[in-house]
N, C-alpha and C positions, 0 to 999 in steps of 0.2 A: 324151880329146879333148872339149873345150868346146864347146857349139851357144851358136849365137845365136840368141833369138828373135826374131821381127820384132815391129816396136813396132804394129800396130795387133793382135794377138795380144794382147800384154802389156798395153794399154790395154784391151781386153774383159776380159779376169780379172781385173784390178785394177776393172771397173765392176760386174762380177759379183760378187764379194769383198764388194765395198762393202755392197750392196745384199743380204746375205747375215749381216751380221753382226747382233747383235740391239742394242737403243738400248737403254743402259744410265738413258734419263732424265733425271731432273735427281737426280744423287747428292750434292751438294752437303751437306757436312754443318754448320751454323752450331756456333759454340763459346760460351759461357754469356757474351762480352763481344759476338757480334754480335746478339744478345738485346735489347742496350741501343739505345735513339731516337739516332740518329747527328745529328752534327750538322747544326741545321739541317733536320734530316728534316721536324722540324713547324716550319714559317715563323715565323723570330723566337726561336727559343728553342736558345739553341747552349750548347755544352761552358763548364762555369766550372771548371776546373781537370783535374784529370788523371784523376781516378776510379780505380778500384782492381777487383783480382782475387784471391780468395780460395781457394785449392785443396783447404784443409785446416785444420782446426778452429782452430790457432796461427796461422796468418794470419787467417781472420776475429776472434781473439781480437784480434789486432792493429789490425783495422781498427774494429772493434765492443766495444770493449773494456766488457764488464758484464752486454752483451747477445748473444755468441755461444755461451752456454748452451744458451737457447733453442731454437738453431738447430740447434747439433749433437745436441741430445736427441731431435730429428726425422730424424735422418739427414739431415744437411749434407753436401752433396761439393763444391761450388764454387757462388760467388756473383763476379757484377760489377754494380760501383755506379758511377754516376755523375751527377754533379751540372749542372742546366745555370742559364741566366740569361734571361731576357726580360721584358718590362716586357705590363702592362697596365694601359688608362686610366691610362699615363705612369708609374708606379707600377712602381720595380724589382721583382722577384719570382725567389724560386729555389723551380725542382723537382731534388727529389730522386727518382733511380730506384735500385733494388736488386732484381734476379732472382738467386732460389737454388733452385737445384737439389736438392732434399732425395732423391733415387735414388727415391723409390716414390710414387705417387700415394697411398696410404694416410698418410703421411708429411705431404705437404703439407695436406690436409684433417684433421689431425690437429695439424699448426700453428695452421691458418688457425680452427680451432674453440677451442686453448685460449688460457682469460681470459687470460695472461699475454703476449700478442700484444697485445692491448690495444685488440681490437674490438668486446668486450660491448655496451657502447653503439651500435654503428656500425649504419646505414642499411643496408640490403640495396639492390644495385642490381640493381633490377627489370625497367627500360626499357631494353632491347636490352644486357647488360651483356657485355663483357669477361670474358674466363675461362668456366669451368664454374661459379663463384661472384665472388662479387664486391660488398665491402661498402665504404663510405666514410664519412667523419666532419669535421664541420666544427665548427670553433671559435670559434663566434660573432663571426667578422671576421676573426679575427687568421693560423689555418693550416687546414690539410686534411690527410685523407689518406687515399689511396684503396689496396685492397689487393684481390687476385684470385687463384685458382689455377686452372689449366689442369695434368692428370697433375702429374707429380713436380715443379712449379714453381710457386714462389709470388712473386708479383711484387709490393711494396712500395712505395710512393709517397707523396711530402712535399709540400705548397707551404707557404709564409710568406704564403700571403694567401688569402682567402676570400669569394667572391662567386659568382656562378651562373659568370661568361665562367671565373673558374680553375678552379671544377669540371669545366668543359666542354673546358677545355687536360689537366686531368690522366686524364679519360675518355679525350682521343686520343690520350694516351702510354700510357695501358694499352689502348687497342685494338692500335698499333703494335706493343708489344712482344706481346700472345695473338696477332696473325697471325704473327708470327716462333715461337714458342714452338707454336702447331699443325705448323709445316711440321717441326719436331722429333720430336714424340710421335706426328704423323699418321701 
């Protein structure tokens, strides 16, 4: 024989219940493409074509063809790139983003240190920088490029043009992408 219970019974346990269980947080896990400046994220500067996701050494070989040696010599596990568009002082201009995943922080700083990355030359960024390091390079007018590692990721960055404002656009796309890339490793 089945009992009924009366509903303001069943609405106290179901408030006690509630109230009883523990708050799992914010679980949320981000995947190495929500990594990338979404469009649009930084004012002006949106997606110029499709971008790409690499899982495994023959697809970055695919996308990076000459240059995913490199990367898989560091323990590569997955990389997303993507390219955007925006104009400054009227002047079109593309960045390029690329976050890879190398599995180990030892790995990334083992990237990010050898000459064949191709930042011997580059500046150290000093003033409040992005990542746990973070060095950049400009090309007497013409490009940029700013590169940083935070744990097991190392974040890579293009411009086609060079002046203080697109150092200072390619600074907030590698702040954007170290605050997504902390809430991972933190």
């Amino acid at each position: 024989m089945y009992r009924i219970m009366n509903l303001p019974a069943l609405a106290l346990m179901l408030i006690v219940s509630a109230g009883c269980t523990k708050d799992p947080g914010n679980n949320t896990t981000l995947t190495i493409e929500d990594m990338l400046v979404k469009n649009n994220e930084i004012t002006g500067w949106v997606y110029s074509g499709s971008g790409w996701i690499a899982n495994n050494g023959s697809e970055l070989t695919q996308q990076i063809n000459g240059g995913a040696e490199l990367y898989i010599k560091y323990g590569f596990t997955e990389a997303a790139s993507q390219l955007y568009h925006g104009t400054i002082n009227d002047i079109s201009c593309e960045i390029g983003l690329t976050v890879y995943n190398l599995g180990t922080a030892e790995n990334a700083v083992a990237l990010f240190e050898d000459p064949d990355l191709g930042l011997t030359s580059a500046l150290i960024w000093s003033d409040n920088p992005a990542g746990t390091v973070a060095k950049y390079i400009r090309y007497s007018g013409v490009s940029q490029v700013l590169c940083l590692y935070r744990g097991n990721y190392l974040v890579y960055l293009t411009m086609d043009y060079d002046t203080e404002e697109s150092l200072s656009i390619l600074k907030q796309f590698a702040y954007n992408v170290d605050e997504k890339v902390k809430q991972v490793i933190d």
